[in-house]
C-alpha positions as CSV (number, residue, x, y, z in Angstrom):
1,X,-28.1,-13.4,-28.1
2,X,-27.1,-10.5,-26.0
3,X,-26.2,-7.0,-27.5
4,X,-22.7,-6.0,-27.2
5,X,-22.2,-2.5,-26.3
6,X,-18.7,-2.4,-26.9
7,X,-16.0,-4.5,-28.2
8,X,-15.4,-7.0,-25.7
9,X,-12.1,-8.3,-24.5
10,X,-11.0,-11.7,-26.9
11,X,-9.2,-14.0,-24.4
12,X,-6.1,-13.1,-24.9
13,X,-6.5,-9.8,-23.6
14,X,-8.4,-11.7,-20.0
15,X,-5.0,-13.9,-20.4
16,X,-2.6,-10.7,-20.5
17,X,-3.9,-9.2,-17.7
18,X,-5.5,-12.2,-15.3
19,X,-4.3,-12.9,-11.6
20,X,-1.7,-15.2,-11.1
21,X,-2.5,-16.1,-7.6
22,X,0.8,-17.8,-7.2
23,X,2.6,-14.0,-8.1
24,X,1.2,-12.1,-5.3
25,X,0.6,-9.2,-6.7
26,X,-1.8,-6.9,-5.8
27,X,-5.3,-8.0,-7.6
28,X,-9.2,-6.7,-7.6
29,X,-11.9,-9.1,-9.0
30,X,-14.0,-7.1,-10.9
31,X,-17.8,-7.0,-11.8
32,X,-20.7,-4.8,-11.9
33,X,-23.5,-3.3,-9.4
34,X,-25.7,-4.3,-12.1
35,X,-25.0,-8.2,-12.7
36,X,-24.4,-8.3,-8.7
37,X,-28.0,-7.0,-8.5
38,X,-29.5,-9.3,-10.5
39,X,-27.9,-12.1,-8.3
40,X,-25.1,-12.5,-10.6
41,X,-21.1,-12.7,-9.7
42,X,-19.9,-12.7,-13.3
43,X,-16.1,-11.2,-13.4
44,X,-12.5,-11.6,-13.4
45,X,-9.9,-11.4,-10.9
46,X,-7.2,-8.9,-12.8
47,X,-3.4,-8.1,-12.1
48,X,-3.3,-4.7,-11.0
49,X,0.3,-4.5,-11.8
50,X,-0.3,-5.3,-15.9
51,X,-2.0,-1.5,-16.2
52,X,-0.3,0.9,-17.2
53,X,-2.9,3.8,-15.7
54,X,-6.2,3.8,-13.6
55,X,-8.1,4.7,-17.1
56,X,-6.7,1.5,-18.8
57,X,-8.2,-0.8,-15.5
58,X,-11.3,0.5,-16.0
59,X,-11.1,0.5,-19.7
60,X,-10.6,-3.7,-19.7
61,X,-13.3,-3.4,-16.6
62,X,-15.5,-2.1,-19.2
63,X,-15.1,-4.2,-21.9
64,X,-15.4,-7.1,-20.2
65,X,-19.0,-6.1,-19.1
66,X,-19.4,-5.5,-23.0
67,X,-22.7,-7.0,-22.6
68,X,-24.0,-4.0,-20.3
69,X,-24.7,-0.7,-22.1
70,X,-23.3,1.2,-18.9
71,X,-21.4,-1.3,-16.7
72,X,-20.9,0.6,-13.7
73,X,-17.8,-1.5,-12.6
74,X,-17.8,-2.8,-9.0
75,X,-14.5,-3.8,-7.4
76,X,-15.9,-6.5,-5.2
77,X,-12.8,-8.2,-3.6
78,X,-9.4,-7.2,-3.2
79,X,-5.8,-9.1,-2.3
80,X,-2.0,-8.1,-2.1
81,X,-2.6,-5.0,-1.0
82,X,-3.2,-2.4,1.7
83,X,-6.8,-1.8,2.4
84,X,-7.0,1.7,2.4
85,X,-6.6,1.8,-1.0
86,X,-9.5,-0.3,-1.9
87,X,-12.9,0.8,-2.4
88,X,-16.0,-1.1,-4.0
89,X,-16.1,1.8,-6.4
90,X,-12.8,3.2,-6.7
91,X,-9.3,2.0,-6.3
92,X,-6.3,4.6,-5.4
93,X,-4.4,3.4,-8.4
94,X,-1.2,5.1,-8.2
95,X,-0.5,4.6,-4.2
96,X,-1.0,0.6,-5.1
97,X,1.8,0.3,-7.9
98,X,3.7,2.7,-5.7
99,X,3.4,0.1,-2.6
100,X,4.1,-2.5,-4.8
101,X,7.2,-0.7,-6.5
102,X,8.6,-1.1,-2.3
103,X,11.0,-3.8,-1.5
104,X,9.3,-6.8,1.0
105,X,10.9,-4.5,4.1
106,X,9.7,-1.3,3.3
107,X,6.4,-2.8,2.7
108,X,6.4,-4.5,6.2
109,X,7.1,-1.5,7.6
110,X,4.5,0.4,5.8
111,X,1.6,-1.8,6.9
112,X,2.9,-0.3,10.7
113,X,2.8,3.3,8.9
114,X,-0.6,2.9,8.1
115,X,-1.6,1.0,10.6
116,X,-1.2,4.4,12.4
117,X,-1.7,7.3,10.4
118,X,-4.8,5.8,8.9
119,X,-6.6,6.8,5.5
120,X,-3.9,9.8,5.5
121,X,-1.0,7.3,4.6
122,X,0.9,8.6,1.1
123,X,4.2,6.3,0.2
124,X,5.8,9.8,0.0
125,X,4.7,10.8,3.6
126,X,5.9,7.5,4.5
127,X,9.3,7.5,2.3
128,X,10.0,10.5,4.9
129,X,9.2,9.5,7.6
130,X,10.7,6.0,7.9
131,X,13.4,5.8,10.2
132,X,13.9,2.4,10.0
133,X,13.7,-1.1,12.3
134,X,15.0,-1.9,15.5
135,X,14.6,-4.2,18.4
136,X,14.5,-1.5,20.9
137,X,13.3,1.9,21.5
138,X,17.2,2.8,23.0
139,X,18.8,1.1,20.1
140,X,16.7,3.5,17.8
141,X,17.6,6.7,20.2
142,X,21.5,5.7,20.0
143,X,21.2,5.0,16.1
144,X,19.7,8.6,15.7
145,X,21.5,10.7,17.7
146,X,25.1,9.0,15.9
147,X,23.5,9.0,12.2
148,X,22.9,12.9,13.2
149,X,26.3,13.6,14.2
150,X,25.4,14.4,17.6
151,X,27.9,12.4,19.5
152,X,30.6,13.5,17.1
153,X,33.5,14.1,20.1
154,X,31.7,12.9,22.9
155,X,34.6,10.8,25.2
156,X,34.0,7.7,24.9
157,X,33.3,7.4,28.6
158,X,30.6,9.5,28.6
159,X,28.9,7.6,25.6
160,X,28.5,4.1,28.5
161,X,26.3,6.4,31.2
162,X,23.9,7.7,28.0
163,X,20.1,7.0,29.3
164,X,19.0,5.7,25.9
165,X,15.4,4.7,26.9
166,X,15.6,8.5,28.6
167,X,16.1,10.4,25.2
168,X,14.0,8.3,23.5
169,X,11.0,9.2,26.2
170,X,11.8,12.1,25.4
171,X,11.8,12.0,21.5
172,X,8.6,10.7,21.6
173,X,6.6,12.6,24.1
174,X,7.8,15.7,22.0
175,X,5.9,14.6,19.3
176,X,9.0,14.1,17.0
177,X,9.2,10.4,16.5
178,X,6.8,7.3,17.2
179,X,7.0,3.6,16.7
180,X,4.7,0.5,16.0
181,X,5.9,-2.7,15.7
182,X,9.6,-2.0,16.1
183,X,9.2,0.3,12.7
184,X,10.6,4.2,13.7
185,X,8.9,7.1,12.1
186,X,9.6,10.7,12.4
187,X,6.8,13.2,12.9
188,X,6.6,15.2,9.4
């Protein structure tokens, strides 16, 4: 019989906080660099979302390597979210529920966020940045410069001879604004 360390988890408690594939939420499995060294994958794959903090994930992680005197808990696969927030050792907890708190759009568009700013990605750098979709690089320079105010009293006529790819060159060689993937994000 092996010695429990701690008090492990009864089944209800796996139940409470086990993946639901079909819920695509974001989800680590987790084990233990000691079972995986001894050749075994023994683990659970847990909702992320059904934590309240970090502490209480690794907490369950813990207790459901109750058999180890020190599990040193080993996040071996990850889905549902970005993976710049996953690490074999560590997870960056609070950006995850953040990204998950997102709507389906603003998640799209911060995989392009990301995608470009790299390991430096926040949700709040991104929530200030994000200048939203569109098809075009002109129809994001027109959008700007008449959510600014900028063509507040410009004739009409003069508004049809605008060079919107022009100003938008411009935008972006400056520095102030780039795109990827249609997304629009202002240099902060």
């Amino acid at each position: 019989m092996k010695t429990m360390y701690r008090e492990p988890l009864t089944a209800e408690e796996i139940n409470l906080h086990k993946n639901n594939y079909e819920n695509k939420t974001p989800a680590v499995y987790i084990g233990t660099y000691g079972k995986y060294n001894e050749g075994s994958l023994f683990g659970c794959w847990v909702d992320i979302t059904t934590f309240d903090s970090y502490e209480e994930l690794l907490e369950f992680g813990e207790r459901l390597h109750a058999d180890e005197a020190d599990p040193e808990l080993m996040f071996q696969d990850y889905e549902c979210f970005p993976r710049e927030y996953y690490g074999e050792s560590h997870l960056d907890f609070e950006e995850i529920k953040a990204w998950y708190n997102l709507d389906s759009d603003e998640q799209e568009a911060f995989e392009a966020y990301i995608e470009y700013e790299g390991k430096s990605a926040s949700i709040e750098k991104f929530q200030e940045a994000y200048s939203g979709h569109f098809d075009t690089p002109e129809e994001f320079a027109e959008a700007l410069y008449y959510n600014t105010g900028m063509m507040e009293g410009v004739p009409e006529w003069v508004m049809g001879s605008i060079d919107w790819s022009s100003i938008w060159r411009n935008l972006r060689c400056a520095g102030d604004y780039w795109e990827n993937k249609g997304y629009y994000f202002a240099s902060c």
